[in-house]
C-alpha positions as CSV (number, residue, x, y, z in Angstrom):
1,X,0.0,0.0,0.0
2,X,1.1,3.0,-1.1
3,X,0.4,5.8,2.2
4,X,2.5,8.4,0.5
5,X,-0.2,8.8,-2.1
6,X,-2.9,8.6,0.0
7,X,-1.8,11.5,2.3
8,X,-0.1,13.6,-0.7
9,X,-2.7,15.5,-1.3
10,X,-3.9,16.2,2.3
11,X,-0.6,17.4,3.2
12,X,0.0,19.3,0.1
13,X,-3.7,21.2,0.6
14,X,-1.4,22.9,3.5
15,X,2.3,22.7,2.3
16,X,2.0,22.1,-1.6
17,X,4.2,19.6,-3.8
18,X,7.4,21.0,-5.6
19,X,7.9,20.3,-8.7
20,X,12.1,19.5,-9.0
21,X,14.7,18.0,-11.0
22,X,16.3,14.6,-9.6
23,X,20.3,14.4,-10.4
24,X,20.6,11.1,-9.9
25,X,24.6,9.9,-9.6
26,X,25.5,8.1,-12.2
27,X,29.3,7.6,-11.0
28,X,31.8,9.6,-13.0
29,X,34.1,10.1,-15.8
30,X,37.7,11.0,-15.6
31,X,39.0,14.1,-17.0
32,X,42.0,15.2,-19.3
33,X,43.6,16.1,-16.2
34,X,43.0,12.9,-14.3
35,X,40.4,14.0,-12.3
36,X,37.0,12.8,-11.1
37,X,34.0,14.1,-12.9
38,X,30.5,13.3,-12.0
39,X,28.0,12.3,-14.1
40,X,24.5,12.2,-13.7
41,X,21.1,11.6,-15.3
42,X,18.3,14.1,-14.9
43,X,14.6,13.3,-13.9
44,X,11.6,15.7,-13.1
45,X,10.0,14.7,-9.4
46,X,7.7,16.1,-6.6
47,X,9.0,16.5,-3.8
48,X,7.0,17.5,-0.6
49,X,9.6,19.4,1.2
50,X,9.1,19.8,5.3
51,X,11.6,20.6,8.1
52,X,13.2,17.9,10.4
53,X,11.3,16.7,13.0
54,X,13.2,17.0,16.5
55,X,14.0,13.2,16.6
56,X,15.7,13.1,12.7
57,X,17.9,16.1,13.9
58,X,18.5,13.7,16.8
59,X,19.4,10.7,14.7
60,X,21.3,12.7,12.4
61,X,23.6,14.8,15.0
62,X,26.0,12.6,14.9
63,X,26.8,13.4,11.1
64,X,28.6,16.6,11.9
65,X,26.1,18.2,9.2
66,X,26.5,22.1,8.7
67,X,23.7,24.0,6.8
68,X,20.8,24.5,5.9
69,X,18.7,21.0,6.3
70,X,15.5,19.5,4.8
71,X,13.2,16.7,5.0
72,X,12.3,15.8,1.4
73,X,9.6,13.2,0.4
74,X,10.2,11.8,-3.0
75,X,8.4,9.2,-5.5
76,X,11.0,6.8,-6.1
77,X,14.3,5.4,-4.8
78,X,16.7,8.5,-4.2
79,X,20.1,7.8,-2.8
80,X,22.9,9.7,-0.6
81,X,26.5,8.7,-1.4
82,X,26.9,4.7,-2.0
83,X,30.8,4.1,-1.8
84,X,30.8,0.5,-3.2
85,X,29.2,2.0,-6.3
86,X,31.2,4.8,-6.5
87,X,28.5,7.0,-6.4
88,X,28.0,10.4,-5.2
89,X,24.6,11.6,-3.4
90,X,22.0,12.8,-5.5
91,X,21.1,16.5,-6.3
92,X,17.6,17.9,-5.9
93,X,17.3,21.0,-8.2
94,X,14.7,23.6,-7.7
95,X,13.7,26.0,-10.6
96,X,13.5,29.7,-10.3
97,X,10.2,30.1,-11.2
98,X,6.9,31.2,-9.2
99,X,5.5,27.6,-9.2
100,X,8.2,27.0,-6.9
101,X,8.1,28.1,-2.9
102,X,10.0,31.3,-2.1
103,X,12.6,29.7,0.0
104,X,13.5,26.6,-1.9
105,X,13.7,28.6,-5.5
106,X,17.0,28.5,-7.6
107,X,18.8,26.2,-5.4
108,X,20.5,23.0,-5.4
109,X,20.3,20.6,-2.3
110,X,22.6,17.3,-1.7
111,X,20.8,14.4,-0.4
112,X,23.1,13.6,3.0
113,X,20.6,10.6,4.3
114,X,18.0,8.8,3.7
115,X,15.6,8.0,6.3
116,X,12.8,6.1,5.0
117,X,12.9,3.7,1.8
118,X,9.7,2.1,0.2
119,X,9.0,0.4,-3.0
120,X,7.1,3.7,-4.5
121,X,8.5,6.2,-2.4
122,X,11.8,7.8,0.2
123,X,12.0,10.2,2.6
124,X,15.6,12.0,2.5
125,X,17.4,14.7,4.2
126,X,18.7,17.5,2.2
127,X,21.6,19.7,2.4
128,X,21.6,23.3,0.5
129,X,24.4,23.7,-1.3
């Protein structure tokens, strides 16, 4: 079952869904000079974006995590740094456009952790970067 969807759009009658781009990490290239270059492969999301509740800044403390911090809920399987796959976190990109909120406009987050994984849908923290 699918409770995401269910409570999507009572949630977003109060805080609406934001529309995004999705950077997923596709690992990375090297350059000319030898150096790492990421590579990733765009998708368009929603993404329900909410502050961290006092028991995920809790469970994340111990990160040493400086910033400006979100909770994000995504559809899909969105992934923070994966070392064994030599990826990088994923990038949530926000437009700079009025159907997007005020504060989340124009800017790029990092997802840092994911707290929740389900077969339709995550919950992440983000990091603005």
């Amino acid at each position: 079952m699918n409770l995401h969807g269910i409570v999507s759009p009572i949630i977003a009658a109060v805080n609406p869904m934001t529309d995004a781009t999705l950077r997923r990490s596709a690992g990375y290239d090297t350059g000319p000079d030898l150096r790492q270059v990421p590579k990733y492969a765009d998708t368009g999301v929603t993404a329900q974006v909410q502050a961290l509740t006092a028991m995920e800044l809790q469970h994340i403390a111990g990160l040493n995590l400086q910033g400006v911090l979100r909770a994000a809920y995504l559809y899909g399987n969105v992934q923070g740094v994966v070392q064994g796959d030599k990826k990088g976190g994923d990038l949530v990109l926000f437009a700079d456009d009025d159907g997007v909120r005020a504060d989340l406009r124009g800017t790029t987050w990092l997802v840092v952790q994911v707290l929740e994984t389900w077969p339709d849908w995550c919950k992440v923290v983000l990091c603005q970067q």
